[in-house]
PyMOL Python script that loads the backbone (N, CA, C, O; Angstrom):
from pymol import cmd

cmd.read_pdbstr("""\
ATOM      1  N   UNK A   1       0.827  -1.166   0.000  1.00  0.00           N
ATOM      2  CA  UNK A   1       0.000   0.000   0.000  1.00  0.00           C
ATOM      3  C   UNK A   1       0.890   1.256   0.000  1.00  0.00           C
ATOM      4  O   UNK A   1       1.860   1.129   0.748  1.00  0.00           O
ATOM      5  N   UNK A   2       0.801   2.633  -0.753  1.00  0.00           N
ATOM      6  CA  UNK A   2       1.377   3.673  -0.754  1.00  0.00           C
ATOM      7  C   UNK A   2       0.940   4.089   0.606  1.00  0.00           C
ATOM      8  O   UNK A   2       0.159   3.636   1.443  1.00  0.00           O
ATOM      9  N   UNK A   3       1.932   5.380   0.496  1.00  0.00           N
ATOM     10  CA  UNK A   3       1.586   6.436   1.790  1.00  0.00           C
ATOM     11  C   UNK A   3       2.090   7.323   1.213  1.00  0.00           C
ATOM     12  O   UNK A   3       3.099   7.233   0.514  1.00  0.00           O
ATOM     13  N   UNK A   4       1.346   8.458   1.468  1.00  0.00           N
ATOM     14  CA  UNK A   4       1.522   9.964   0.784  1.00  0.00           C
ATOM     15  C   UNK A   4       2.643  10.485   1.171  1.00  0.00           C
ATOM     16  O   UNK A   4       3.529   9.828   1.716  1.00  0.00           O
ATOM     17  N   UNK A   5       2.697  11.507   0.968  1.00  0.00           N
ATOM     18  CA  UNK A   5       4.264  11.946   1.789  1.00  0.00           C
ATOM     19  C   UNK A   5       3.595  12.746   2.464  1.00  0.00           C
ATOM     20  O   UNK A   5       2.414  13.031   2.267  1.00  0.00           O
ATOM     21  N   UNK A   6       4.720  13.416   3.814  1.00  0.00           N
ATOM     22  CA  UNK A   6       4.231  13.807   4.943  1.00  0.00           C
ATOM     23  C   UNK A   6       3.460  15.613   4.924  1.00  0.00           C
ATOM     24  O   UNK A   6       2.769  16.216   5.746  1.00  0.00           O
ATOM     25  N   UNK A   7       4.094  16.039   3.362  1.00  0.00           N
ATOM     26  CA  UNK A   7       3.499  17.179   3.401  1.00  0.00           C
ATOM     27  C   UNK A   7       1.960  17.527   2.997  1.00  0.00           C
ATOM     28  O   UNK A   7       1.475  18.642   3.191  1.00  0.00           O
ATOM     29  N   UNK A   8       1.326  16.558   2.475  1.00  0.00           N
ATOM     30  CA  UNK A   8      -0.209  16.263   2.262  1.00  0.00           C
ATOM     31  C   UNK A   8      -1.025  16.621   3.339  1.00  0.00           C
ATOM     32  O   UNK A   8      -1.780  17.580   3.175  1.00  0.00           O
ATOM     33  N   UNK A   9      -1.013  15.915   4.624  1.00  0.00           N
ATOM     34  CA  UNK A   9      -1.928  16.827   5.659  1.00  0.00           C
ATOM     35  C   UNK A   9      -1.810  18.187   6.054  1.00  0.00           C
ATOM     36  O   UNK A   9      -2.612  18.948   6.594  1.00  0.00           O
ATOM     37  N   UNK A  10      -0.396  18.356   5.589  1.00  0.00           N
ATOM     38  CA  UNK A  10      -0.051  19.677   6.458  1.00  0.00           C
ATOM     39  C   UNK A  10      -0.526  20.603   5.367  1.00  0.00           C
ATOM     40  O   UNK A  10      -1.172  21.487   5.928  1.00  0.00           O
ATOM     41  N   UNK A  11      -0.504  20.797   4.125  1.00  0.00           N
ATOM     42  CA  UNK A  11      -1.334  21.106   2.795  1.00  0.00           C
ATOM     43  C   UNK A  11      -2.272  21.214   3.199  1.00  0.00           C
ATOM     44  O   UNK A  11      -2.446  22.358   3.617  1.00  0.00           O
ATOM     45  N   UNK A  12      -3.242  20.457   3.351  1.00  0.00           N
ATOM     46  CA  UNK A  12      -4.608  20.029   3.318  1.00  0.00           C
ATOM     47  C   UNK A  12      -5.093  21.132   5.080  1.00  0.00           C
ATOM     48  O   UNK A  12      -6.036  21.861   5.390  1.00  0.00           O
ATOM     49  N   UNK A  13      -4.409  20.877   5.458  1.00  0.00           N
ATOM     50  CA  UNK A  13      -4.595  22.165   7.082  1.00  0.00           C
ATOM     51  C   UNK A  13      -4.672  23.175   6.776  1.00  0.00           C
ATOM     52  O   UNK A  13      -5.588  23.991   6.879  1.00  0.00           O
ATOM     53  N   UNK A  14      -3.349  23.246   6.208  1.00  0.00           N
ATOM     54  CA  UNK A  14      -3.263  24.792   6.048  1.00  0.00           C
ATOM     55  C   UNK A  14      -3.798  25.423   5.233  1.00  0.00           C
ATOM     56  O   UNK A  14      -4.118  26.581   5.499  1.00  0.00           O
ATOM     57  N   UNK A  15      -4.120  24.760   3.737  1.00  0.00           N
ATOM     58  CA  UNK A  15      -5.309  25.309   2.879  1.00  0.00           C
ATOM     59  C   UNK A  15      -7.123  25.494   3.598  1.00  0.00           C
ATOM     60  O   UNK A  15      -8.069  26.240   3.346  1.00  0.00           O
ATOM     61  N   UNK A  16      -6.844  24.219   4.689  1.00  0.00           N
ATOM     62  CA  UNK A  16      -8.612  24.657   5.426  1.00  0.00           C
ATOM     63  C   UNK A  16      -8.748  25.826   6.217  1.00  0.00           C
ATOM     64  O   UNK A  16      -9.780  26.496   6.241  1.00  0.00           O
ATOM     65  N   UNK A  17      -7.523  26.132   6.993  1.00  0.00           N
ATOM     66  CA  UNK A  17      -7.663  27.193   8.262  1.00  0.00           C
ATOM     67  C   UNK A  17      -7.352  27.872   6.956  1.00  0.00           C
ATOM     68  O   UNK A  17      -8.403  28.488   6.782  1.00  0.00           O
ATOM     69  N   UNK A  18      -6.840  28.063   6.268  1.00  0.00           N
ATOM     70  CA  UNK A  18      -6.559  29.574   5.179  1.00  0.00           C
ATOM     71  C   UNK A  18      -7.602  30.258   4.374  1.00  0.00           C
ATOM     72  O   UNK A  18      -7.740  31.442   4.067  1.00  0.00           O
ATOM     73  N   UNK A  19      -8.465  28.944   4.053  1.00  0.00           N
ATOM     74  CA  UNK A  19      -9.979  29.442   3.604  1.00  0.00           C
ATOM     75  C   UNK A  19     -10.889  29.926   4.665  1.00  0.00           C
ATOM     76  O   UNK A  19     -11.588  30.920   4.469  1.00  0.00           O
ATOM     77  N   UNK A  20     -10.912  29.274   5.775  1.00  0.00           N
ATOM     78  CA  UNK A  20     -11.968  29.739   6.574  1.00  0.00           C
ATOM     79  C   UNK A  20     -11.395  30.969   7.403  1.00  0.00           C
ATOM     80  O   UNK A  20     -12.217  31.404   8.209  1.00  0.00           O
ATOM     81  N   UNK A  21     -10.085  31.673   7.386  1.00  0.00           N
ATOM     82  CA  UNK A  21      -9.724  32.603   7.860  1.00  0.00           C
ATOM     83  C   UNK A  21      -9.821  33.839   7.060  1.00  0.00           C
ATOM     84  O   UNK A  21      -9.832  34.999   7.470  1.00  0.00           O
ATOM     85  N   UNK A  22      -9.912  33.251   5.445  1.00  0.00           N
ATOM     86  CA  UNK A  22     -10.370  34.430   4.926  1.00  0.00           C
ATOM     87  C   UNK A  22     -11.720  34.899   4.768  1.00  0.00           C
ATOM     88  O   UNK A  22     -12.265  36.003   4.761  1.00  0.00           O
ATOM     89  N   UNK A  23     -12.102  33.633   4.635  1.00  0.00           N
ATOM     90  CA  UNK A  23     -13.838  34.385   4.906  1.00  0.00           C
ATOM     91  C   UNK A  23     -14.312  34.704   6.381  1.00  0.00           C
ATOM     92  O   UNK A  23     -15.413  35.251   6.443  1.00  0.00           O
ATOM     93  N   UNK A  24     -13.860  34.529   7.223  1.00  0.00           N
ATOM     94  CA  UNK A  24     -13.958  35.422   8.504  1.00  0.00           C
ATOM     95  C   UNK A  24     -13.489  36.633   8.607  1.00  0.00           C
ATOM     96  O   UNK A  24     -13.783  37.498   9.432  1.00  0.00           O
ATOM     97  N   UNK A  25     -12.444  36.679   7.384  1.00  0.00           N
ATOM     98  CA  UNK A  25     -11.808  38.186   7.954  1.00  0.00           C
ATOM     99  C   UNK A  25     -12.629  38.992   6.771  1.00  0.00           C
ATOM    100  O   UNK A  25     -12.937  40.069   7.282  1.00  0.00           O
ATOM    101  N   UNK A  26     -13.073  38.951   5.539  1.00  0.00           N
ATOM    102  CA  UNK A  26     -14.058  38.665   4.391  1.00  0.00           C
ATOM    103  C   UNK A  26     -15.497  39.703   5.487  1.00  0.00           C
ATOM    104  O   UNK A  26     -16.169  40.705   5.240  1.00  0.00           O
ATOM    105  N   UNK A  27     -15.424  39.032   6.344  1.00  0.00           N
ATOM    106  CA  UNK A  27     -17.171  39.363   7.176  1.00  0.00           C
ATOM    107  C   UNK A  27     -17.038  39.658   7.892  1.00  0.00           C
ATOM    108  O   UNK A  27     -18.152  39.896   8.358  1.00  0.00           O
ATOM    109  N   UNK A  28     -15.925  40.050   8.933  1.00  0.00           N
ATOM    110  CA  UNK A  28     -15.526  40.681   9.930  1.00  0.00           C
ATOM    111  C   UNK A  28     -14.807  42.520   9.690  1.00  0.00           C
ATOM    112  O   UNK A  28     -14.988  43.582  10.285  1.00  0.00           O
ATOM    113  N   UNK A  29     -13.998  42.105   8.547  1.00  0.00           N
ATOM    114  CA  UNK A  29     -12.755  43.674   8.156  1.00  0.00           C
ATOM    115  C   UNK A  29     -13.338  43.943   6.911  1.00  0.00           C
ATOM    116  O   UNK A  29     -13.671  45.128   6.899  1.00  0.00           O
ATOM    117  N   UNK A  30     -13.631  43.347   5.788  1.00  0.00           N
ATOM    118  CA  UNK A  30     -13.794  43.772   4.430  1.00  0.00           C
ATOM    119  C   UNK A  30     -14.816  43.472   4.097  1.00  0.00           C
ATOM    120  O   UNK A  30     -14.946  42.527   3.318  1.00  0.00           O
ATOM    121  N   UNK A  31     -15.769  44.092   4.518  1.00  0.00           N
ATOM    122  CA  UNK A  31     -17.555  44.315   4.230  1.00  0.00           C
ATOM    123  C   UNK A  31     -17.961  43.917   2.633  1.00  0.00           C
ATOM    124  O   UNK A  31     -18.858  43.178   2.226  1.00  0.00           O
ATOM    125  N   UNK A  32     -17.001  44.655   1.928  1.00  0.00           N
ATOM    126  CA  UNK A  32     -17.294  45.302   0.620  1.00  0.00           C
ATOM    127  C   UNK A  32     -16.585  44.092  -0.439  1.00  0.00           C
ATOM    128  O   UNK A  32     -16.750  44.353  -1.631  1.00  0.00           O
ATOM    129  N   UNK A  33     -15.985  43.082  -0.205  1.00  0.00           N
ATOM    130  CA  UNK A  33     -15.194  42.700  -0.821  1.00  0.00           C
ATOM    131  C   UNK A  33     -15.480  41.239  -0.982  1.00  0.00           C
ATOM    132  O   UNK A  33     -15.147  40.450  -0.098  1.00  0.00           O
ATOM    133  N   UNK A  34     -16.115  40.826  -2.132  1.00  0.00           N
ATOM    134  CA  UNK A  34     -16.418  39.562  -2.274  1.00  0.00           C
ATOM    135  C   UNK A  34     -15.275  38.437  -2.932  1.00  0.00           C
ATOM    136  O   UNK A  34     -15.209  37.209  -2.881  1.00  0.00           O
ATOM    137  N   UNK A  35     -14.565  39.309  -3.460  1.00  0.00           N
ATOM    138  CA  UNK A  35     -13.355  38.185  -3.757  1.00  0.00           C
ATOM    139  C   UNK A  35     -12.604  37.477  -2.873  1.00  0.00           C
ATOM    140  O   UNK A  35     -12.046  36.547  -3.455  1.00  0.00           O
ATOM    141  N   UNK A  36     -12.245  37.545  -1.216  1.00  0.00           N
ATOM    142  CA  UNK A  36     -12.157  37.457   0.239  1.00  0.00           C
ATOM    143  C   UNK A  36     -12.974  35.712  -0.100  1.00  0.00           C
ATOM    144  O   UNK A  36     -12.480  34.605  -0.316  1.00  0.00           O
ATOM    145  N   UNK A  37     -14.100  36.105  -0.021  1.00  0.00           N
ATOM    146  CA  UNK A  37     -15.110  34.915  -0.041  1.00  0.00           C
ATOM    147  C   UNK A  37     -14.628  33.817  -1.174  1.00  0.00           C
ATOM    148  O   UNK A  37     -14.630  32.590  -1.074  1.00  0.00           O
ATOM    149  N   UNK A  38     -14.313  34.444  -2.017  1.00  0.00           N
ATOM    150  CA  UNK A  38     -14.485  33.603  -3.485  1.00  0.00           C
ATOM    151  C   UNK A  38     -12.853  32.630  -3.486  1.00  0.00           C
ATOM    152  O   UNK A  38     -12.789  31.444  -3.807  1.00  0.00           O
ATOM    153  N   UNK A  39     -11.616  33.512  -3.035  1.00  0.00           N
ATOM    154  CA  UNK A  39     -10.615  33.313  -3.005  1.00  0.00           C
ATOM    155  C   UNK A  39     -10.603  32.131  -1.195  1.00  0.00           C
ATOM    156  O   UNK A  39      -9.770  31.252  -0.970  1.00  0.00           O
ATOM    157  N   UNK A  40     -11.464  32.431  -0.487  1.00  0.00           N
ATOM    158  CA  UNK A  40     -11.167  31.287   0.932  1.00  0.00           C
ATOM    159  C   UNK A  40     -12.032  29.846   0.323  1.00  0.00           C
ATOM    160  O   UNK A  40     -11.756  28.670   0.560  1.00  0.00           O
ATOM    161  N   UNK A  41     -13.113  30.378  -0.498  1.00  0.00           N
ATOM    162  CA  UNK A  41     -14.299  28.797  -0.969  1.00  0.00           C
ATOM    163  C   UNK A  41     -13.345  28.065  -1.709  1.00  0.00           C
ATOM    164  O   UNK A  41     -13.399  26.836  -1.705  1.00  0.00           O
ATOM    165  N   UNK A  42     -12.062  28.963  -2.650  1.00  0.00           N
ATOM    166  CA  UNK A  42     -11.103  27.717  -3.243  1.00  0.00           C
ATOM    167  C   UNK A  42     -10.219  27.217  -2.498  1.00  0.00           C
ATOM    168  O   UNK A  42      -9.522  26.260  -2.837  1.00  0.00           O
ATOM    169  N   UNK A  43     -10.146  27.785  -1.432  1.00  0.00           N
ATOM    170  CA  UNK A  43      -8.561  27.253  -0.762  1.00  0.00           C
ATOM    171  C   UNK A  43      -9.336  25.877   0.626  1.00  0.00           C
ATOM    172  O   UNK A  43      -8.794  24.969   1.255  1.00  0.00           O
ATOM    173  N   UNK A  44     -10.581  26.321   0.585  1.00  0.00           N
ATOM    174  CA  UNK A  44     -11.259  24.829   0.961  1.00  0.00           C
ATOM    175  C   UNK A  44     -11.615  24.057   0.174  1.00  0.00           C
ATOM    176  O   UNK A  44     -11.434  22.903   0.561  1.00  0.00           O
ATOM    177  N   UNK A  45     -12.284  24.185  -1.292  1.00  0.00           N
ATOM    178  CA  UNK A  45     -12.149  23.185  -1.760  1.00  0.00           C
ATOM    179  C   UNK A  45     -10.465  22.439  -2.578  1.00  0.00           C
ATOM    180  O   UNK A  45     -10.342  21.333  -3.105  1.00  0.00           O
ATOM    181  N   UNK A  46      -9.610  23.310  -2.437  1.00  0.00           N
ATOM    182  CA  UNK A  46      -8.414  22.732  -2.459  1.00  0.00           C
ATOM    183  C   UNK A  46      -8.199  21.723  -1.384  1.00  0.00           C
ATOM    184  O   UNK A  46      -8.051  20.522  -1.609  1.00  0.00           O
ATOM    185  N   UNK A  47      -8.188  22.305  -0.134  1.00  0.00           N
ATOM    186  CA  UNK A  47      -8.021  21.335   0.945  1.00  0.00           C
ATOM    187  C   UNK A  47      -8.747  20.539   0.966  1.00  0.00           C
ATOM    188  O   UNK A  47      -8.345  19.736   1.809  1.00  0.00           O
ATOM    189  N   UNK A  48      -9.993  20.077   0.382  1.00  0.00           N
ATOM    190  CA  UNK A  48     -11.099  18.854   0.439  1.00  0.00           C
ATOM    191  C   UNK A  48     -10.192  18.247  -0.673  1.00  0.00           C
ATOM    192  O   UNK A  48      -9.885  17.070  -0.483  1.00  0.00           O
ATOM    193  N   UNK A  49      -9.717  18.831  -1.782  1.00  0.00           N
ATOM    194  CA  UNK A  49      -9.056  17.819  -2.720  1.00  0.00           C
ATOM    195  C   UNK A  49      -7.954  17.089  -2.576  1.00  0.00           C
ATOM    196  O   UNK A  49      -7.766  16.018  -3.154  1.00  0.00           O
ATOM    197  N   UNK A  50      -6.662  17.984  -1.289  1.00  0.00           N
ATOM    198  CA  UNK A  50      -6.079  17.264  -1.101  1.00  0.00           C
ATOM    199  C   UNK A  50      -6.479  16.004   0.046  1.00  0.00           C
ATOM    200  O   UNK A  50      -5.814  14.985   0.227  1.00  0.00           O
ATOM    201  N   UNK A  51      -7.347  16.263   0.526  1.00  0.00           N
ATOM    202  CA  UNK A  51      -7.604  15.096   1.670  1.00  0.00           C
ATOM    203  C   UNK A  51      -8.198  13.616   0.780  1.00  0.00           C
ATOM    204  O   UNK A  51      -8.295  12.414   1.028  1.00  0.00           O
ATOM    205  N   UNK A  52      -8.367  14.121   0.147  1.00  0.00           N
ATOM    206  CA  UNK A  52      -9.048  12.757  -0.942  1.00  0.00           C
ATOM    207  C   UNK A  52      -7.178  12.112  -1.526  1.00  0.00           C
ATOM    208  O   UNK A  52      -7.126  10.886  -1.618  1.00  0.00           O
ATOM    209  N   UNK A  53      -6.515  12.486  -1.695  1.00  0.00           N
ATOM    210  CA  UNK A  53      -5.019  12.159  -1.984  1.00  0.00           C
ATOM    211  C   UNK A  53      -4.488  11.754  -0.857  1.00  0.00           C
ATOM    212  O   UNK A  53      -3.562  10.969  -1.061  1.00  0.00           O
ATOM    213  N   UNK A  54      -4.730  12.005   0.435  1.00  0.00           N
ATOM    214  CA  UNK A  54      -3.916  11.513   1.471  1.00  0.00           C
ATOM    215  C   UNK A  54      -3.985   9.993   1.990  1.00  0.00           C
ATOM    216  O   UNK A  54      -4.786   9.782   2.900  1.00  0.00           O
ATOM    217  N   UNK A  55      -3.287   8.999   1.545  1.00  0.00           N
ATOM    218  CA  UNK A  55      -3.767   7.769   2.251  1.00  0.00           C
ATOM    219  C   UNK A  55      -2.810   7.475   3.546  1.00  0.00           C
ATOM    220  O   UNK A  55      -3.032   6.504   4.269  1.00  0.00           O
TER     221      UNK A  55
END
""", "prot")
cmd.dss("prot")
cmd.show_as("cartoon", "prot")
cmd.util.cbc("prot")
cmd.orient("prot")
């Protein structure tokens, strides 16, 4: 059986807290600014893509 290499979860973290930190800061600091939103929804579904790669 493979095993991913060790930088895959840490990817996959740091792309989730990076999306959901921008759309908090998106709705918290930058009222006006929908790209905030648009730019954190990819960096979670990045991180959902890498978790599907991690065995």
């Amino acid at each position: 059986m493979r095993q991913s290499p060790s930088w895959v979860p840490i990817l996959m973290l740091a792309l989730l807290i990076l999306g959901a930190v921008l759309i908090i800061a998106r709705n918290l600091v930058f009222s006006g600014n929908n790209w905030l939103t648009l730019v954190g929804l990819g960096c979670i579904m990045g991180g959902l893509f890498t978790a599907t790669k991690w065995r």
